[in-house]
Each structure stands twice: as structure tokens, then as C-alpha cells.
BAMI-777120 format. One record per residue (C-alpha): residue in three letters; x, y, z negated. Coordinates in nm, 3 decimals, padded with zeros to 5 digits. Example, Ala and Ser with C-alpha at 12.3 -4.5 7.8 and 13.67 -1.06 7.14 Angstrom:
<sites>
SITE     r         x         y         z
SITE   ALA    01.230   -00.450   -00.780
SITE   SER    01.367   -00.106   -00.714
</sites>
This chain:
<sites>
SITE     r         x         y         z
SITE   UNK    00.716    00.877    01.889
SITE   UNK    00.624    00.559    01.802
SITE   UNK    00.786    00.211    01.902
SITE   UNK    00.740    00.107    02.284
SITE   UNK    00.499   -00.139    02.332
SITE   UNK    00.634   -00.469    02.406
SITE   UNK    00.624   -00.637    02.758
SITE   UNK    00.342   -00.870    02.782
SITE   UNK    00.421   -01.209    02.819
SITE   UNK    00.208   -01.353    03.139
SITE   UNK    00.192   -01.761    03.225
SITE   UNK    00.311   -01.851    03.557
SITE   UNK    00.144   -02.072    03.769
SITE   UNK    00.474   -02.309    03.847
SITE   UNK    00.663   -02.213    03.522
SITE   UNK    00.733   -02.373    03.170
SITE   UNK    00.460   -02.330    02.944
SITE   UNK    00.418   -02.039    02.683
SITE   UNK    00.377   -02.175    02.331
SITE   UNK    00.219   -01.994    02.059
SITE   UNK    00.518   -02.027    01.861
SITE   UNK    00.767   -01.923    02.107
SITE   UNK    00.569   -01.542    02.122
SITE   UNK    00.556   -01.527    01.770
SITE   UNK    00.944   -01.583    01.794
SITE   UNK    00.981   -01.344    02.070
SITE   UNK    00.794   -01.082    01.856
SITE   UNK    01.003   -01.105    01.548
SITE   UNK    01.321   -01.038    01.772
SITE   UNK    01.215   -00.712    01.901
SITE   UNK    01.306   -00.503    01.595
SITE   UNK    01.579   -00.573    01.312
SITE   UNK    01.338   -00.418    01.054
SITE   UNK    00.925   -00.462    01.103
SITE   UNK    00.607   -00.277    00.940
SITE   UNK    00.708    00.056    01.102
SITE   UNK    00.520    00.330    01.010
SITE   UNK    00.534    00.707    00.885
SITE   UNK    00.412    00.856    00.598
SITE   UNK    00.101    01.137    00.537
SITE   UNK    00.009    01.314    00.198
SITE   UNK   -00.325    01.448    00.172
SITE   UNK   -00.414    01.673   -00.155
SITE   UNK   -00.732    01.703   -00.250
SITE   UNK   -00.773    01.961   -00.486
SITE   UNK   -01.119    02.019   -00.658
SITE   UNK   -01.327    02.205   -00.810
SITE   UNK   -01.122    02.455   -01.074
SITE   UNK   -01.427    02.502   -01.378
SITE   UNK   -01.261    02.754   -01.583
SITE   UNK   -00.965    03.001   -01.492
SITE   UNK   -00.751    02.808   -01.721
SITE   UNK   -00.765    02.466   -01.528
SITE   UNK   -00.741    02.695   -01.199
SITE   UNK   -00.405    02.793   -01.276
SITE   UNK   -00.314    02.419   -01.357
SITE   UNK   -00.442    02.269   -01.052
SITE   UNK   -00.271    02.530   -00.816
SITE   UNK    00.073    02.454   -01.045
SITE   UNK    00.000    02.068   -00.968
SITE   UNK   -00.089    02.113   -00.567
SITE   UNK    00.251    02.343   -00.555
SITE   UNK    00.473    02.100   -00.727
SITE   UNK    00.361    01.844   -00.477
SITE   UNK    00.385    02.048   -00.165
SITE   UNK    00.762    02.127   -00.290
SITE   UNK    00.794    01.774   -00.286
SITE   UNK    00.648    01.667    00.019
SITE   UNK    00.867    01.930    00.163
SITE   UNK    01.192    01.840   -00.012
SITE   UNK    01.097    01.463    00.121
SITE   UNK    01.025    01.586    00.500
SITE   UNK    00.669    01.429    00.431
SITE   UNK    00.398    01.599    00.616
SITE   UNK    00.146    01.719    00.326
SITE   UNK   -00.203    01.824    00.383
SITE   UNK   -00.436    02.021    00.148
SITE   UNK   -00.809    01.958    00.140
SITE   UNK   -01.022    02.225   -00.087
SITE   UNK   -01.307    02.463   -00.072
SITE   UNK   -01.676    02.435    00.006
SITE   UNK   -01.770    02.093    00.188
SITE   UNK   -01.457    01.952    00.027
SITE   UNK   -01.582    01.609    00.064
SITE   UNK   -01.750    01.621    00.406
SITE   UNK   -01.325    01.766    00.482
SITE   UNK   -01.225    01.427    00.337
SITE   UNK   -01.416    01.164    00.479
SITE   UNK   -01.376    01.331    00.841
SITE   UNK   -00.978    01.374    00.720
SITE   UNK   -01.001    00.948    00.655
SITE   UNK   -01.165    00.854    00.907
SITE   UNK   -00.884    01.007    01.186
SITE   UNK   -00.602    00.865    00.991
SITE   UNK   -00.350    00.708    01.246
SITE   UNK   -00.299    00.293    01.208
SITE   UNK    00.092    00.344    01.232
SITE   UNK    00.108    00.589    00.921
SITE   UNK    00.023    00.526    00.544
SITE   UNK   -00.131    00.740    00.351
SITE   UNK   -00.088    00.875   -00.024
SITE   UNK   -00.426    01.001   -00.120
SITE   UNK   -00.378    01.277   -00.423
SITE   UNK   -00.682    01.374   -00.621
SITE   UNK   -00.614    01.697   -00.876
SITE   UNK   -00.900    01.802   -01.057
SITE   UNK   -01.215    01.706   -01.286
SITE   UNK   -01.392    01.404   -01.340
SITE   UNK   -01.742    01.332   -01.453
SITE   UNK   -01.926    01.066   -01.564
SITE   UNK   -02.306    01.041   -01.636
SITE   UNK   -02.292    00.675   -01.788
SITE   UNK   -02.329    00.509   -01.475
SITE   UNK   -02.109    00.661   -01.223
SITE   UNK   -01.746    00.859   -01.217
SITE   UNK   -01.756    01.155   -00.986
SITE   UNK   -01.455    01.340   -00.842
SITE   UNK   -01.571    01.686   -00.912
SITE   UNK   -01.562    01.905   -00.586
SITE   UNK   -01.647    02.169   -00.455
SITE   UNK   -01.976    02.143   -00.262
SITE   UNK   -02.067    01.753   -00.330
SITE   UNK   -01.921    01.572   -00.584
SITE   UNK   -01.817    01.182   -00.430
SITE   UNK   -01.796    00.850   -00.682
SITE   UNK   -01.572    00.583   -00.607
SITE   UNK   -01.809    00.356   -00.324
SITE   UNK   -01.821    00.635   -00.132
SITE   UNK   -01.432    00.657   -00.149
SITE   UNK   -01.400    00.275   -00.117
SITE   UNK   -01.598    00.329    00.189
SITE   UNK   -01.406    00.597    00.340
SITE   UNK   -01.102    00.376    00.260
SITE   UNK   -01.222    00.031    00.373
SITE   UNK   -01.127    00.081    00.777
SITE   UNK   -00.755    00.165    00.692
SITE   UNK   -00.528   -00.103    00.724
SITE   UNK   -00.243    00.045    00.664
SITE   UNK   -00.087    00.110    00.305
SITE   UNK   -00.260    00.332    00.124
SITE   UNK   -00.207    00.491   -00.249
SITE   UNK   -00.424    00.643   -00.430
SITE   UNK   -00.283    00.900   -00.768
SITE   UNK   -00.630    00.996   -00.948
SITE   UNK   -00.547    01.267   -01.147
SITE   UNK   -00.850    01.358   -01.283
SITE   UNK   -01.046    01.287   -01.598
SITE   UNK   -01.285    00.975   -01.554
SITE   UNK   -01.087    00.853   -01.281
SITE   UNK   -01.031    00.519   -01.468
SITE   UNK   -01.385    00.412   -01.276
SITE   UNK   -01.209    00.459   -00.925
SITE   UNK   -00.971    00.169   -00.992
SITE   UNK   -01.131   -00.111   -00.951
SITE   UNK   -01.345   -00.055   -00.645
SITE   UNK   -01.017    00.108   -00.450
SITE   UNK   -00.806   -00.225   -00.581
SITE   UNK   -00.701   -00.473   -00.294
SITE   UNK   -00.377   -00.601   -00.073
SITE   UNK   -00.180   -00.271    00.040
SITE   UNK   -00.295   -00.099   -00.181
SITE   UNK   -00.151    00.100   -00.497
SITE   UNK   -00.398    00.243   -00.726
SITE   UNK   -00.333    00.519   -01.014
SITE   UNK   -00.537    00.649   -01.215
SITE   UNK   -00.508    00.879   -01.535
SITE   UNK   -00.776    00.731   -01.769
SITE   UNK   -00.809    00.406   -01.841
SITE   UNK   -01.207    00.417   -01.794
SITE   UNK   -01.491    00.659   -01.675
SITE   UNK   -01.600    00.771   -02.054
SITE   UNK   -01.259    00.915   -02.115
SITE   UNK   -01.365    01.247   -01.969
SITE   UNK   -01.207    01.565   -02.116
SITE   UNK   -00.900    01.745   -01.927
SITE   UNK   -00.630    01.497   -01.800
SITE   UNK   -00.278    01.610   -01.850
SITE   UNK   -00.127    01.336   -01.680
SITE   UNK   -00.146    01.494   -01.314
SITE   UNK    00.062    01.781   -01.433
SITE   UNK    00.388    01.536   -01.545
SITE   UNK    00.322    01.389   -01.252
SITE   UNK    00.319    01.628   -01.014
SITE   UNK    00.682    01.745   -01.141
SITE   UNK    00.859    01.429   -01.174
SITE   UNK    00.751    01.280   -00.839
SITE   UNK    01.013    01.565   -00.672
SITE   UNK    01.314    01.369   -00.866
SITE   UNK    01.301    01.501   -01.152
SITE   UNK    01.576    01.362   -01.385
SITE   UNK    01.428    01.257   -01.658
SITE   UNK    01.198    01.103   -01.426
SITE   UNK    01.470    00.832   -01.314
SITE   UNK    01.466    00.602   -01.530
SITE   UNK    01.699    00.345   -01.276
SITE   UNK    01.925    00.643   -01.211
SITE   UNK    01.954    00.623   -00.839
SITE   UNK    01.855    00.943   -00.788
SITE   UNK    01.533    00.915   -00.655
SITE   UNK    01.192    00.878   -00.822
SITE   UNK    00.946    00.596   -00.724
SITE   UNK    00.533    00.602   -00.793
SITE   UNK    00.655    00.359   -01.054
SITE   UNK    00.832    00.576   -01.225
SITE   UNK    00.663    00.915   -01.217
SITE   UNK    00.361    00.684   -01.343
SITE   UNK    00.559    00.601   -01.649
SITE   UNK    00.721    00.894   -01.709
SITE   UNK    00.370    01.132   -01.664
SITE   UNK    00.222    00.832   -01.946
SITE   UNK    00.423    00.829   -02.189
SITE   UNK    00.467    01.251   -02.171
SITE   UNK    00.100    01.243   -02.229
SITE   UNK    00.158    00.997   -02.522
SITE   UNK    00.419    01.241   -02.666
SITE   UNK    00.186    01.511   -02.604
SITE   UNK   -00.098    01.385   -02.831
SITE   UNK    00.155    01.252   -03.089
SITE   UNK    00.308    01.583   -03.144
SITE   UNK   -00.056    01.781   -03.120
SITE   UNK   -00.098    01.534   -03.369
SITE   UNK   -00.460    01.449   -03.222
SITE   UNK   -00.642    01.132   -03.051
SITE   UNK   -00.531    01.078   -02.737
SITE   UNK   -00.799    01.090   -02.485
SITE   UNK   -00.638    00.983   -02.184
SITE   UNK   -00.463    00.624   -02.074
SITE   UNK   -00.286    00.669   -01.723
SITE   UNK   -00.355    00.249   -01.563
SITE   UNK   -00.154    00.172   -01.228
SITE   UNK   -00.270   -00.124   -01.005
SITE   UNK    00.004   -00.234   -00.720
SITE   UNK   -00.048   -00.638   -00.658
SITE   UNK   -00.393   -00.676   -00.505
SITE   UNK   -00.582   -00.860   -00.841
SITE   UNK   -00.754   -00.534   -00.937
SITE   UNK   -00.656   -00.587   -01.292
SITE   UNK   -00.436   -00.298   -01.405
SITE   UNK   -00.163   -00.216   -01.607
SITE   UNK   -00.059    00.037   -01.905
SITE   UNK    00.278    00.162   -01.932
SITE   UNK    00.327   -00.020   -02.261
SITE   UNK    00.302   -00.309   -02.109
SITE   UNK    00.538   -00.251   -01.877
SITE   UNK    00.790   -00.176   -02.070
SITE   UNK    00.867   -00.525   -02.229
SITE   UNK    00.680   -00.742   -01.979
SITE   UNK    00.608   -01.147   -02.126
SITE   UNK    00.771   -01.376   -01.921
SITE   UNK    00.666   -01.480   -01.601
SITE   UNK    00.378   -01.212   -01.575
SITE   UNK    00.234   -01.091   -01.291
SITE   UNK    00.196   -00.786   -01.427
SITE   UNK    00.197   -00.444   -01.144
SITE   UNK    00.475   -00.244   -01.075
SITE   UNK    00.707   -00.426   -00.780
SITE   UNK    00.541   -00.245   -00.487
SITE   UNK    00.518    00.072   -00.641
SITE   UNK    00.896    00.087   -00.760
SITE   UNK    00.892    00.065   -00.386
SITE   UNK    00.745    00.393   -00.300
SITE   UNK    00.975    00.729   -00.268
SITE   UNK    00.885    01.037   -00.197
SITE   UNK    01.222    01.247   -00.178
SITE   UNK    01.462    00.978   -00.094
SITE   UNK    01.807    01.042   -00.274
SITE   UNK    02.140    01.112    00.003
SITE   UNK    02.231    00.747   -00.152
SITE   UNK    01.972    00.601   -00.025
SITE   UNK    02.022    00.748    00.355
SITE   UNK    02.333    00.660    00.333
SITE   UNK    02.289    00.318    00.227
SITE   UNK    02.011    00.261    00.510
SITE   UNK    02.217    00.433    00.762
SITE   UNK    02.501    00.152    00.726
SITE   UNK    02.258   -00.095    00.703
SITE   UNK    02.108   -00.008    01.043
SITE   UNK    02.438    00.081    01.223
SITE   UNK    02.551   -00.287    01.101
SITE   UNK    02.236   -00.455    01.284
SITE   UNK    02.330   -00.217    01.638
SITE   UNK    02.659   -00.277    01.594
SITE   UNK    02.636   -00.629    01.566
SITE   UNK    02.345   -00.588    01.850
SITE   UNK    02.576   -00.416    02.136
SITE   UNK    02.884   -00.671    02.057
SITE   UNK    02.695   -01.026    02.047
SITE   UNK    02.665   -01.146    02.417
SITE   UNK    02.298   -01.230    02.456
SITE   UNK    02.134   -00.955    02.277
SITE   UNK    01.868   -00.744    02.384
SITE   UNK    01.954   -00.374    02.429
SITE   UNK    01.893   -00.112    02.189
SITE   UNK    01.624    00.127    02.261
SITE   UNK    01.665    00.288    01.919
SITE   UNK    01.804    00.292    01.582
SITE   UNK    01.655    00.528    01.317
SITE   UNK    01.664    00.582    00.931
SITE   UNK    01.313    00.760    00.923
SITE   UNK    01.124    00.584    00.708
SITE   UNK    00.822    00.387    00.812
SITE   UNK    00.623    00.151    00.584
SITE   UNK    00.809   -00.067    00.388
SITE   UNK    01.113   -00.023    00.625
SITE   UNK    01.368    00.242    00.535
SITE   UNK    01.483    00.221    00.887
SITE   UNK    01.472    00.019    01.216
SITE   UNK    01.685   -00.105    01.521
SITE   UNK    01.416   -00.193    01.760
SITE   UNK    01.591   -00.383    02.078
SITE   UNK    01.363   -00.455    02.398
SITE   UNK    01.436   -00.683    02.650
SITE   UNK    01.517   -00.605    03.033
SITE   UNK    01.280   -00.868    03.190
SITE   UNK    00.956   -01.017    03.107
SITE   UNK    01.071   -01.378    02.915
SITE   UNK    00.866   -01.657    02.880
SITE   UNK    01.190   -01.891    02.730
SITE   UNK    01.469   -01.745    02.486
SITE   UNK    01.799   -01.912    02.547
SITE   UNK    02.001   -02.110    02.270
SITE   UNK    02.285   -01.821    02.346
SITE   UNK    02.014   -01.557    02.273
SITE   UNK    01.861   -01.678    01.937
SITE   UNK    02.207   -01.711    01.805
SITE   UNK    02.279   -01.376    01.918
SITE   UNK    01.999   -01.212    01.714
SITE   UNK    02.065   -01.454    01.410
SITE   UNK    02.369   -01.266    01.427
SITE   UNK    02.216   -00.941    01.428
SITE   UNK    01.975   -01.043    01.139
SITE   UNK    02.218   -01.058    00.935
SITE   UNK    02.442   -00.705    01.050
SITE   UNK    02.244   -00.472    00.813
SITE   UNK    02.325   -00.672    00.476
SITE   UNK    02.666   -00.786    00.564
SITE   UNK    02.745   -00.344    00.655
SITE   UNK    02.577   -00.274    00.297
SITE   UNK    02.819   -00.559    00.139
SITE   UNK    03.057   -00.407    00.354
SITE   UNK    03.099   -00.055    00.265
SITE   UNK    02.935   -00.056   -00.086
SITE   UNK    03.057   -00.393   -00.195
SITE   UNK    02.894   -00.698   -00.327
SITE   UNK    02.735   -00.597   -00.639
SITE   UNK    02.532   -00.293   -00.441
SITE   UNK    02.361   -00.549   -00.197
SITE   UNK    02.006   -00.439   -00.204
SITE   UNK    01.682   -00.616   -00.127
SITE   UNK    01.655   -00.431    00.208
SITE   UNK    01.747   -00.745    00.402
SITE   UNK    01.432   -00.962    00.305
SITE   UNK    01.264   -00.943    00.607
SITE   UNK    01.566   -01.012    00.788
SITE   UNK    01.638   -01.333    00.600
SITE   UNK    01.327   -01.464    00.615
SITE   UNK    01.278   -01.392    01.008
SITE   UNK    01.654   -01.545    01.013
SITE   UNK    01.545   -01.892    00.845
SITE   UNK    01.245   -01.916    01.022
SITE   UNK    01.425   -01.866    01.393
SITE   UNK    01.722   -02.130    01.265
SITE   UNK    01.429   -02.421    01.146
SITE   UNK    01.264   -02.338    01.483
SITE   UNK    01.566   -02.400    01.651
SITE   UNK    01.619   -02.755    01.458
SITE   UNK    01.278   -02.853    01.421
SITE   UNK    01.089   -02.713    01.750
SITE   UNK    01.331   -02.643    01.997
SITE   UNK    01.543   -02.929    01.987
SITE   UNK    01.869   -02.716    01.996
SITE   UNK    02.067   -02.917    01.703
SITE   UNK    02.305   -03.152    01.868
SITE   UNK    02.314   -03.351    01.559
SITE   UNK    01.961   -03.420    01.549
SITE   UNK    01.894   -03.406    01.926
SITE   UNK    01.564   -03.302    02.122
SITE   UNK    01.323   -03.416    01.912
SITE   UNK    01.026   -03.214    01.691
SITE   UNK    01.012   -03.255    01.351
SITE   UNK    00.692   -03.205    01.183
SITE   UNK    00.706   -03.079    00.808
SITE   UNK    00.579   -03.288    00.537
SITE   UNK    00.238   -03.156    00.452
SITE   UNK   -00.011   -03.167    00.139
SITE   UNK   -00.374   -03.129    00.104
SITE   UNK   -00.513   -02.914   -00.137
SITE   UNK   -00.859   -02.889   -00.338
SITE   UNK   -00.940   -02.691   -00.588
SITE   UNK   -00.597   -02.599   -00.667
SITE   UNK   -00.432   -02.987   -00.737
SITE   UNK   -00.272   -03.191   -00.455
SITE   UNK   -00.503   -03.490   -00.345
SITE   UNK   -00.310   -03.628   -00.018
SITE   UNK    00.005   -03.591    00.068
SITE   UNK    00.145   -03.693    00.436
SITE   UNK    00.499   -03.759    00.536
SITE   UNK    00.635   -03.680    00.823
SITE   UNK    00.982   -03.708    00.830
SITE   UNK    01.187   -03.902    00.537
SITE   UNK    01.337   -03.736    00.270
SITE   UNK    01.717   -03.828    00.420
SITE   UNK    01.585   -03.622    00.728
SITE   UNK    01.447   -03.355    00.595
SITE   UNK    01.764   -03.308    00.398
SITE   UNK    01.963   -03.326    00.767
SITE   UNK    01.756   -03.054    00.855
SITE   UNK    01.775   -02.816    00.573
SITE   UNK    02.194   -02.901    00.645
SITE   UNK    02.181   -02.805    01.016
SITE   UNK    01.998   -02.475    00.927
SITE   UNK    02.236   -02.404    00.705
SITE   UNK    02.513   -02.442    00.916
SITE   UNK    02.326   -02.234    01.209
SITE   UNK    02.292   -01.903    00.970
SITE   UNK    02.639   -01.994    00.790
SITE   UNK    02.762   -01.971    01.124
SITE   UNK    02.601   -01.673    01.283
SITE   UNK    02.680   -01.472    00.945
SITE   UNK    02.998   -01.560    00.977
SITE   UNK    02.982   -01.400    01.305
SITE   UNK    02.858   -01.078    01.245
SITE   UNK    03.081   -01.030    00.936
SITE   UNK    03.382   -01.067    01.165
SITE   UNK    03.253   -00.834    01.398
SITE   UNK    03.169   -00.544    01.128
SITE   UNK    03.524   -00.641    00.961
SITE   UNK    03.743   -00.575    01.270
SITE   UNK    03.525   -00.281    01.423
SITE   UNK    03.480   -00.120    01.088
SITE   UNK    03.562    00.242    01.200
SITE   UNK    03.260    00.219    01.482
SITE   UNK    03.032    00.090    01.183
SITE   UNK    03.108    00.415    01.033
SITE   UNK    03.113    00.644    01.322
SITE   UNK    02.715    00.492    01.400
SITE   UNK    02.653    00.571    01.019
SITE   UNK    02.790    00.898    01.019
SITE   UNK    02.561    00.985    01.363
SITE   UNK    02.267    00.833    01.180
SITE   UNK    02.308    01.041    00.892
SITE   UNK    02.366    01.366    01.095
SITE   UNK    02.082    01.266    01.366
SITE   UNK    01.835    01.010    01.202
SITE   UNK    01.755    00.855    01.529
SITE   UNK    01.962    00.771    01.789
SITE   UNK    01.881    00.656    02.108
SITE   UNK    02.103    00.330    02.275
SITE   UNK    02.252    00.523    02.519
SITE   UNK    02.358    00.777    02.188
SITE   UNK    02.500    00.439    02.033
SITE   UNK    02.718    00.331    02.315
SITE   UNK    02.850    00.707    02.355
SITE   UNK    02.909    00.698    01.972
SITE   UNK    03.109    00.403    01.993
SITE   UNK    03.283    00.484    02.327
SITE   UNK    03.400    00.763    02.138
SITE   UNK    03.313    00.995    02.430
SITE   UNK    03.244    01.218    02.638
SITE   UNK    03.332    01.487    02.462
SITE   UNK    03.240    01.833    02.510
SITE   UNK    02.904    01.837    02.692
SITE   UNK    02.574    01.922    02.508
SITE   UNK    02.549    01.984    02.126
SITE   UNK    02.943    01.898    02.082
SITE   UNK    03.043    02.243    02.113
SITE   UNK    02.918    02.330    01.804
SITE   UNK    03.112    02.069    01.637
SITE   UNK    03.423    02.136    01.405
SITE   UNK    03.786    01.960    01.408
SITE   UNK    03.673    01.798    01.086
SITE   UNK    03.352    01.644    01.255
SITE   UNK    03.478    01.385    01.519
SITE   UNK    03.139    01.167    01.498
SITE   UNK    02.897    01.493    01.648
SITE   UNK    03.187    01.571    01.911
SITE   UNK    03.219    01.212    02.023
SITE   UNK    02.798    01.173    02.089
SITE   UNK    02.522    01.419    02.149
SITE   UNK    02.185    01.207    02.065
SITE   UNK    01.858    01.347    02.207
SITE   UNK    01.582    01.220    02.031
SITE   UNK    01.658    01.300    01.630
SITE   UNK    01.688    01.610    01.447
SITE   UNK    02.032    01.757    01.397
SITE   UNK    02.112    01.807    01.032
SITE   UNK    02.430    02.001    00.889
SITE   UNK    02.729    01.714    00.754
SITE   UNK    02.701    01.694    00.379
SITE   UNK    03.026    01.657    00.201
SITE   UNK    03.079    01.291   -00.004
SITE   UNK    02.976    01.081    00.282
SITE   UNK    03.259    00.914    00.378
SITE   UNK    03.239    00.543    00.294
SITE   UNK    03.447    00.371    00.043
SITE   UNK    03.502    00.030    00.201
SITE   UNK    03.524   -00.273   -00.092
SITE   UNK    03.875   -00.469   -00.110
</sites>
């Protein structure tokens, strides 16, 4: 289901007055994680020409089904007559809250002016998939497997977006190989994981399916007539694999997003996310002034790998100093659990969007809100800078530099003091922090009440916890309602740092 809507905030005729950046503020604290969304994988396999490239294409759409499946990822195949009046219908019903990976196995043609993906029925070029493409807001990426695809990059380019293509331009037109080391490394395959986390990224299957196809032609000993390109930053200028593998110095080269993007997360990686999310509802149902939970979950959606999303009892027009310290606290739950449990030098990156929601609620508080005694009620505008045509031409100050260096100390202090917090509530309730992980990783989503039964450590007995085992006090002690219940795989159990 996805996330409750959250209440709307309606002016009262006698009552304090709702600022712009007060909502925004109230927005960010309604989940730990944002951009939630699931994931949908739609195949579209074309047109087979020969038996030969038949067999091929039904090896390629199998190996990605297997994956899909092995990833819980719902999968969809499009194929057969009216193939491309199937896709643009399939496009235009995609759902806002889910992104799409967009798989093209096949043939490519190009007639000198225009590539064609070769279907069956119709053939469609790239503006008509641009077009398709253009209402989605949502993340999309598109693997072009096919020969000539290298003419569907540029026109499918732009922000959330990640582009792949097999050939490097539209002339480059005989039988692509590169779909087929694709299609088997994007499962996990080993030799596919080249970061050894267990898990294989677009990123990676790119460059392993590449430079295959560069072995391939080396060995065959012939001219290679296909150059895989991958496009991830927006710029629509793409990138080979050679290039990525000894990138210049500050480049802006592609790559970052896409290392991003899993398909068959590794049990590392749940378990990772699961701590990280039972840190932020742990630190959530302890902190007095928190919302309550409505859910945690480790299902991934967008760039989240999980979510706490908290919703308030009561319509609020004003958010108490008690309350924004509370869910500074809580901000910081998920990193301080992963530092925690996996110790400091397996800190991941999952905590951005905390941080950054985390500094921009403490300078609110100092700068807007007047709640730094230090500094006292007063607003304090940043120091701002005109720009034209990319050089500074004005420059106006609002607050001196000794100020603005007060400021930057009081926010400092704020976080220092709210992580402080929550890392002395995860230390001391440590064995609840892995009870919620444990229920995570058994249930994937748990509902609030699930959380405060979890960490009650009762009832036991009713629903599900029958079925439990001696060895298994996490399913006994909480019977959640909303996730899927998954058999306990040995080599969970966390190994706490020193």
C-alpha cells in the first residue's frame, strides 16, 4: 500500500500564521527516508529474424525473469503482433509512485536517418519512445540491447534517468552480444561484482556485459562491431567502459546513480537496511516528542532502501522546540545503528538524506525560528550573491562574517547534541535494536503497533507465534500484519563493534 497521505495543514482564522517554510519542515519530518517508491520491469522482446537469434532472445528474456524473480521485482513481458501499440498503452498506465526499468532485447535497424527497435507489427524509433517516456516522472532506466540502439541515447537522456545502450551509434547494426552478458550478470553473477558485496548494480552488469563483448571480438580475433555507452547524470553525453575504468580527475563522467541500482539485493544489504531502519523507530518510540510510527519497512522504493514513515496525531500548524529536537534525534538513529552493529568503517551513504534534512531543520531552528538561546529570537538572513552568466557580479551581506560563524557553531552544537542522544539510546537498548532488525528481516514491514509489541517483548502466543521455534524469540515476541513472513536465515545475528 502506499504511504498515507499527510494531514492537510488548514489556516485558522484566530491562529498563528502558516509559513511556507514551516510546511516544508513539517513535510520532511513525516518519514526518516523520502522518494518512496516500488520498482516495475517491463521486457520488451522483439522481433526474432532468424531461428538462431530466437533462441538467444528467449535465453536473454529468461535470464531476466529469473532475476526479477530472485529480486521479488514484478517483471512484465511485452511481445507478439502490435508489440508497440502493447508498449505505449503499457507506458502510459505506469503508476507515479513506481520506477520503471524499461528492457529492450532484440534487433535494431537503421536506414541512415533513423534507429528502429525492430518489432513485431510496427517497428518504433527513439521520438516515439521519448514521447511515450516524457509524462513519467519517476526514475526510469532504459537497457537497449539491441543493435543500433546507440541512436536511442540521446533523445531518452535527462534528470532521472539512466540510459544504456549496446552500440555506441545507429550505423553499428549487426547482432549485439552485449544483451546476452547482460542479462546473466544482472542476477549476481560473481564475476559480475566487481565491489564484492554481493550484489550486482546496472553499473556493473554494464561493465562487465562491455568488456565480455570486448573479449569476445579479441579472441574471434575480428572487428568489434559493437560499443555498449551508459548515460546516468542528466548531460546526455555518455560514457564507455574504458573510460570508466581510470576516470581523470575531477570528471563528471556517468556511473554514480547507476552503481545505485540493484536488482537482487544481497542478504547484506537487508540486513544492513534493516538496522538502519530499526535505529530511526527505535530512536522514534523512545524520544519524547516524536510522532508515532505508522510503519517501518525495508522494501525498497526509489532511492530509499527502506523507510520509517511517522504521522502525527493532530493537525499542526507550529512544531515545538521539544519536537524538532526529537526528530533531529531520529535523523540520525539509522546511521548511528549501522555504526553500531557493523562498526565505523561499514558506515554507508544511506544516511544522506537524513543529514541533509538534519542540517537544514537545525539552521531553521537558529536562523528562522529563533530557538538558539545564544543568539536569541532574531532571523538571520544568509549572505547572498548574484549571478550572470556564470561569474558573481553583486554580492550582499547580511549578517557579518563573526555571525555567521556563531551560527554555523550553534548548529553544530544542536546536531552534536541530538546525535549524541540517539547514540545513547541505541547503546543502552541495544538488544531491542536487534529484536526490531531481526522482525524486519523476517517481516519486511512492520506496522507501529508490531514495533511496540516487538519491543515489549510480548504477548506471546497469539497469532503467527505458534509457529515459532525456541531458537526464534523475535517471531514469538510480535506477530506483524502487514509484511510477508519469510523463513529465519542462519548468519544474521549482529556482531556489535567494541
Amino acid at each position: 500500500m502506499p504511504p498515507a497521505a499527510p494531514p492537510r495543514l488548514r489556516p485558522l482564522s484566530n491562529g498563528p500564521e502558516c509559513n511556507p517554510a514551516l510546511l516544508l519542515v513539517l513535510l520532511l519530518l513525516l518519514v526518516s527516508s523520502v522518494t518512496a517508491r516500488n520498482l516495475d520491469v517491463v521486457i520488451v522482446r522483439g522481433a526474432d529474424g532468424e531461428e538462431e537469434y530466437g533462441k538467444k532472445f528467449t535465453t536473454q528474456v529468461e535470464a531476466w525473469k529469473a532475476a526479477c524473480a530472485k529480486g521479488e521485482v514484478p517483471v512484465e513481458v511485452i511481445s507478439g503482433a502490435e508489440t508497440t501499440a502493447k508498449l505505449e498503452k503499457r507506458l502510459a498506465s505506469a503508476k507515479a509512485d513506481r520506477s520503471l526499468w524499461l528492457v529492450l532485447i532484440g534487433h535494431g535497424t537503421f536506414d541512415g536517418r533513423e534507429a528502429m527497435f525492430n518489432a513485431e507489427g510496427p517497428d518504433f524509433d527513439a521520438k516515439q519512445l521519448a514521447g511515450w517516456l516524457a509524462p513519467l516522472k519517476q526514475e526510469v532506466a532504459v537497457i537497449h540491447t539491441a543493435s543500433s540502439s546507440g541512436g536511442f541515447l540521446r533523445p531518452l537522456s535527462g534528470k532521472g534517468r539512466v540510459i544504456i545502450t549496446s552500440t555506441k551509434s545507429p550505423d553499428e547494426v549487426f547482432y549485439a552480444r552485449f544483451g546476452e552478458y547482460f542479462a546473466e550478470a544482472i542476477g549476481g553473477l560473481a564475476e559480475a561484482d566487481l565491489d564484492q558485496d554481493k550484489q550486482v548494480s546496472l553499473l556493473e552488469a554494464f561493465r562487465h556485459a562491455s568488456k565480455a563483448v570486448a573479449t569476445f571480438y579479441e579472441n574471434d580475433g575480428r572487428l568489434a562491431t559493437e560499443h555498449a555507452l551508459l548515460e546516468d547524470n542528466g548531460d546526455g553525453v555518455p560514457t564507455r567502459r574504458e573510460a570508466l575504468e581510470a576516470p581523470p580527475a575531477e570528471s563528471k563522467l556517468d556511473g554514480e546513480r547507476s552503481a545505485q541500482l540493484v536488482l537482487v539485493l544481497s542478504d547484506e544489504e537487508k540486513k544492513l537496511t534493516a538496522f538502519h531502519e530499526a535505529g530511526h523507530a527505535l530512536v522514534a518510540i523512545t524520544v519524547e516528542g516524536s510522532d508515532p510510527i505508522h510503519k517501518a519497512t525495508i522494501i525498497p522504493r526509489g532511492r530509499a532502501l527502506g523507510m520509517v514513515m511517522r504521522l502525527p496525531e493532530r493537525d499542526a500548524l507550529s512544531l515545538t522546540r521539544q519536537k524538532m529536537l526529537a526528530d533531529l534525534a531520529v535523523a540520525f538513529g539509522g546511521r548511528l545503528a549501522e555504526e553500531l552493529v557493523f562498526g565505523h568503517e561499514k558506515v554507508t551513504t544511506g544516511a544522506q538524506s537524513d543529514i541533509e534534512q538534519a542540517t537544514r531543520m537545525a539552521r531553521a531552528m537558529v536562523t528562522r525560528f529563533g530557538m538558539s538561546d545564544s543568539l536569541g529570537p532574531i532571523a538571520y538572513a544568509e549572505n547572498q550573491e548574484e549571478v550572470f552568466l556564470g561569474h558573481s557580479v553583486s554580492r550582499t551581506q547580511n549578517i557579518s562574517e563573526a555571525t555567521a560563524q556563531k551560527i554555523d557553531a550553534e548548529i553544530h552544537r544542536i546536531i552534536d547534541e541530538c546525535y549524541a542522544r540517539a547514540k545513547d539510546i541505541l547503546t543502552t537498548r541495544q538488544a531491542d535494536l536487534n529484536l526490531l532488525a531481526r522482525g524486519l528481516l523476517e517481516y519486511e514491514t512492520l506496522t507501529g503497533d508490531d514495533i511496540r509489541k516487538v519491543v515489549a517483548g510480548g504477548p506471546r502466543g497469539g497469532g503467527d507465534a505458534g509457529n515459532a521455534g525456541p531458537a526464534d524469540p523475535v517471531v514469538s515476541s510480535a506477530v506483524p500484519r502487514t509484511g510477508k513472513p519469510r523463513a529465519p536465515k542462519a548468519g544474521l545475528e549482529p556482531e556489535p563493534s567494541a
